[in-house]
C-alpha positions as CSV (number, residue, x, y, z in Angstrom):
1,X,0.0,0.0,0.0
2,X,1.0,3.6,-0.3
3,X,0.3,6.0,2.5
4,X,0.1,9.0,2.9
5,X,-0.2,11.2,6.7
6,X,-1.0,14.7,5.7
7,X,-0.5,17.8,7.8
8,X,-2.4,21.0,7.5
9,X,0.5,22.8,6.0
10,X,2.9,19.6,4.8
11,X,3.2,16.2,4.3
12,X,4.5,14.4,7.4
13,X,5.1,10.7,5.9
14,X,4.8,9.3,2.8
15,X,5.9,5.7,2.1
16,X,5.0,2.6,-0.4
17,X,5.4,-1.1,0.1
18,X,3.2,-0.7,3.7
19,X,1.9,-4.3,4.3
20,X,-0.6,-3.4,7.0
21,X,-1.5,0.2,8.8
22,X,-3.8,0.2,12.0
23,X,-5.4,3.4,13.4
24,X,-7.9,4.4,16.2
25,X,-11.2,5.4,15.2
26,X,-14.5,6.5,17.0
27,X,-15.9,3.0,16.9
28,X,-12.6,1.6,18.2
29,X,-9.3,0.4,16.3
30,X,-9.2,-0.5,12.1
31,X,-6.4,-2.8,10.7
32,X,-5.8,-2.4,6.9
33,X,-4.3,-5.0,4.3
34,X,-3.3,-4.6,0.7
35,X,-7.0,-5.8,-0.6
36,X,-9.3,-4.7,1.9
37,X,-12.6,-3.0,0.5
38,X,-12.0,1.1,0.2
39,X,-13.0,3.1,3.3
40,X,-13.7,6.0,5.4
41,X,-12.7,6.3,8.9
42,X,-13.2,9.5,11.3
43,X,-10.1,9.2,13.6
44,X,-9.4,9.9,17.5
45,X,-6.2,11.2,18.9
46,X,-4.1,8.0,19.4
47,X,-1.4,5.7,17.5
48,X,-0.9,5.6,13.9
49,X,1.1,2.0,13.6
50,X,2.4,0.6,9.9
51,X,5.1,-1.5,8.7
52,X,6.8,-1.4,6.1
53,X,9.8,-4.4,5.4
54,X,12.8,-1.7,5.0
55,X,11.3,0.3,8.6
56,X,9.8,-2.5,10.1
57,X,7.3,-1.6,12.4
58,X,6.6,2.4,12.5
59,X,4.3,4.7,15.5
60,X,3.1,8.2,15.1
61,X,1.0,9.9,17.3
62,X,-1.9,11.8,15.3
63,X,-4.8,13.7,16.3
64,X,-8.2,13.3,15.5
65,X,-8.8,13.4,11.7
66,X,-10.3,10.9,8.8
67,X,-8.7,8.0,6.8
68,X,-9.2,7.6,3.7
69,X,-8.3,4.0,1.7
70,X,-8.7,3.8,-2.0
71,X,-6.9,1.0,-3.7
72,X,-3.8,0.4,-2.8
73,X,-3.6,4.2,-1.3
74,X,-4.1,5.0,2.0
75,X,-4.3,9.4,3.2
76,X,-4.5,10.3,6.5
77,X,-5.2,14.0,7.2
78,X,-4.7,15.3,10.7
79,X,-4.3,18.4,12.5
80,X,-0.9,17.1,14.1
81,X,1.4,14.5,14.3
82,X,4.4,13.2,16.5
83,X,7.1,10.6,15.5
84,X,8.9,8.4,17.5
85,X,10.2,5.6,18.6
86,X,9.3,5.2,22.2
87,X,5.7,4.1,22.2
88,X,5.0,5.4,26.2
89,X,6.1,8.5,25.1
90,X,4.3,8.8,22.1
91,X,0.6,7.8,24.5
92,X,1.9,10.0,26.7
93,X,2.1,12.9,24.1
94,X,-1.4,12.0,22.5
95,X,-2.3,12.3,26.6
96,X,-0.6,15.7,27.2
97,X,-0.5,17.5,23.7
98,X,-3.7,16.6,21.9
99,X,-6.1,15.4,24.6
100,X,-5.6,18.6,26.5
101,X,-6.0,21.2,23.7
102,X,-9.2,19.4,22.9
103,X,-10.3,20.4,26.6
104,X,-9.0,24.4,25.7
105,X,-10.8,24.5,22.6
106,X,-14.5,23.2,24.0
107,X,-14.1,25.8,26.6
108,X,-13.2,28.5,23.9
109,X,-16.1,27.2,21.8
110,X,-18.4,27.4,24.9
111,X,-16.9,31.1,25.3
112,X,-17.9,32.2,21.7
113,X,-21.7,30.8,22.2
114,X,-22.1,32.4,25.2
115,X,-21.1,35.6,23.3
116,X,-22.9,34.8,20.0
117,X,-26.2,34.2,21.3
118,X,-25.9,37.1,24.0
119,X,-25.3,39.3,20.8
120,X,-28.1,38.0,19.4
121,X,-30.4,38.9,22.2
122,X,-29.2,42.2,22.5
123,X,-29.3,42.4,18.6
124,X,-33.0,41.3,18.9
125,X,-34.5,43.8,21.8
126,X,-32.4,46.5,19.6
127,X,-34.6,45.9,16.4
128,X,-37.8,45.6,18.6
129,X,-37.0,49.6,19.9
């Protein structure tokens, strides 16, 4: 297979001959072959595994994103990823890094509701003057 982890500004890997890739999905994790049937897949922050037989068996951490298989290609398009070799610290880093911003951005997004709908309600009252 030939896959393909895409960042929002760059690509972070890009390898052929992959004989199997497994990632962590909503519904818990997904193995891929050479000939499984083409698929979607909304990913989680977690562990990216594949091997390939020059690399052997490779981690990155990724945040949440989707998978996409079609053929024998395989793109996966996160927000971020981390390399390494050390699989504690890479769960550890999903833990830390990705988990946590997660946490900061709900409480930003409750922030700007809060503000959006008390402009509206001011916004409404003003038109009813």
């Amino acid at each position: 297979m030939n896959l393909r982890v895409l960042l929002p500004f760059q690509v972070f890997v890009e390898k052929t001959g992959v004989s199997r890739i497994v990632a962590e999905t909503c519904e818990g994790s997904v193995g891929l072959l050479p000939h499984r049937r083409d698929c979607v897949a909304a990913l989680t922050p977690g562990i990216l595994t594949y091997e390939t037989d020059g690399d052997g068996e490779v981690f990155v951490a990724v945040d949440e994103g989707v998978l996409v298989k079609t053929g024998l290609d395989v793109v996966v398009s996160v927000r971020r990823a981390l390399a390494g070799t050390d699989l504690s610290q890479l769960r550890q880093s999903v833990e830390q890094e990705f988990l946590a911003l997660d946490e900061h951005q709900q409480s930003v997004r409750l922030v700007m509701a809060k503000l959006e709908s008390g402009f509206l309600r001011r916004f409404a009252t003003f038109q009813h003057e």
